[in-house]
C-alpha positions in Angstrom: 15.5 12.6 48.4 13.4 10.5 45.8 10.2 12.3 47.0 8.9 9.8 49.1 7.8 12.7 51.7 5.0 10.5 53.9 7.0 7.3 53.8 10.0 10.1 55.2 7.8 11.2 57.8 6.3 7.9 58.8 10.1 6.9 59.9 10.6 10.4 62.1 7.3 9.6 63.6 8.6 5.4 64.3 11.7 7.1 65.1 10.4 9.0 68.0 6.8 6.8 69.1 8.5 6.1 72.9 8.6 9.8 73.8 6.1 11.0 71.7 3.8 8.5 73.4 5.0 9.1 76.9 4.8 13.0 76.5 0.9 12.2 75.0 0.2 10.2 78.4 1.7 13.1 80.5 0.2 16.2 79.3 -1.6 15.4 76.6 0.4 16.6 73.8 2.6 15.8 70.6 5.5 17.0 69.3 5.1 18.8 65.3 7.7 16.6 64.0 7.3 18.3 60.7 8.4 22.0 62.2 11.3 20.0 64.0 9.8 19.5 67.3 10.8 16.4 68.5 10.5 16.3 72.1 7.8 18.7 74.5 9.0 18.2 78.4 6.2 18.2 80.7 6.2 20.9 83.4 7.2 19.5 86.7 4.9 21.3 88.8 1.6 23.2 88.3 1.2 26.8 89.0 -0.4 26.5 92.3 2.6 24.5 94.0 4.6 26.8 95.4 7.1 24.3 95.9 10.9 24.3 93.7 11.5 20.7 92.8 14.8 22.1 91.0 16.6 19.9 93.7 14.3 16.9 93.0 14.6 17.5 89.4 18.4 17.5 89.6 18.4 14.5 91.8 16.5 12.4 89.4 18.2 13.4 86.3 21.1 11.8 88.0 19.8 8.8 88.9 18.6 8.1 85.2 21.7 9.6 84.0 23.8 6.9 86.0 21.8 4.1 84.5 23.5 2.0 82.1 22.3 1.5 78.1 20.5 -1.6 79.1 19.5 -0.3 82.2 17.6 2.6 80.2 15.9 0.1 77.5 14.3 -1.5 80.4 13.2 0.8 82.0 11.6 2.6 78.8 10.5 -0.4 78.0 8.4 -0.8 81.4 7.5 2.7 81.0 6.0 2.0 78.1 4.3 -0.8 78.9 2.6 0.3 82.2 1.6 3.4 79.7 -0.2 1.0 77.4 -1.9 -1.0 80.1 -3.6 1.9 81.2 -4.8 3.1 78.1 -5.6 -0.6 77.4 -7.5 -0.4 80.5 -9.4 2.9 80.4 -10.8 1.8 77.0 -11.6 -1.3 77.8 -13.8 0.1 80.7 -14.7 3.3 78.6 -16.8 0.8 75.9 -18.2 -1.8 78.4 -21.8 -2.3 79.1 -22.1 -0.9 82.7 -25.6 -2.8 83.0 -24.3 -6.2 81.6 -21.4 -6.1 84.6 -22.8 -7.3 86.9 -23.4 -10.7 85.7 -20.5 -10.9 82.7 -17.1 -12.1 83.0 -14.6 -10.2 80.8 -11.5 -11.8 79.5 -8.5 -10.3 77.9 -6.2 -11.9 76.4 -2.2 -10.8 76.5 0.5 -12.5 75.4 2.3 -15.6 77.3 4.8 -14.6 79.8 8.3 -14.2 77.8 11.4 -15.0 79.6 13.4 -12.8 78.4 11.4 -10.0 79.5 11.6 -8.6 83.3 8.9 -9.5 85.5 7.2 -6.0 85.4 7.0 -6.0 82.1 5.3 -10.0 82.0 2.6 -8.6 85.2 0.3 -8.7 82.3 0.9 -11.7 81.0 -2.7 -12.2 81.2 -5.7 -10.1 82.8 -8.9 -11.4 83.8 -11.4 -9.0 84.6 -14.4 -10.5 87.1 -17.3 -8.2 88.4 
């Protein structure tokens, strides 16, 4: 309302960063926030599987649908993270010397294991990377 239009959007894109990130990982796509798409569901099978998941589909919408608040968070939350690993990793091996492998030892350094966290999410406490 005071005209502060990018700060505005900046908080509708914060506001959504799980699932548009997720959706990005999936198929390779964001949501136009700015037209008022939010979300962009990813096709559950391609066009050359025959098969109906419809009954699969239903199946797991009820399983995430009987998980409890916290039960969700944590599981986004792990979602999340194994999303960011990968992309962590695929870079990381994307912008290495290939020729210098051989003989180099790569560390990468994660944060200590928190305790509050569940043991999925501290896997990658730390990563070290030995070829």
């Amino acid at each position: 309302q005071a005209g502060h239009q990018e700060l505005a959007e900046r908080l509708v894109e914060i506001q959504y960063e799980l699932t548009d990130r997720l959706t990005f990982y999936l198929c390779g796509r964001r949501p136009d926030h700015r037209n008022g798409q939010h979300f962009i569901i990813p096709k559950m099978a391609d066009r050359n599987n025959s098969l109906d998941l419809s009954d699969f589909a239903k199946a797991a919408k009820k399983k995430l649908q009987s998980l409890s608040n916290h039960q969700f968070e944590e599981l986004a939350m792990d979602v999340y993270d194994e999303v960011d690993r990968r992309e962590t990793d695929a870079v990381l091996l994307a912008t290495q010397n290939h020729s210098t492998l051989v003989t180099d030892t790569t560390v990468v350094p994660f944060l200590p294991v928190n305790p509050e966290y569940s043991s999925t999410r501290n896997q990658a406490s730390y990563l070290h990377i030995e070829t």
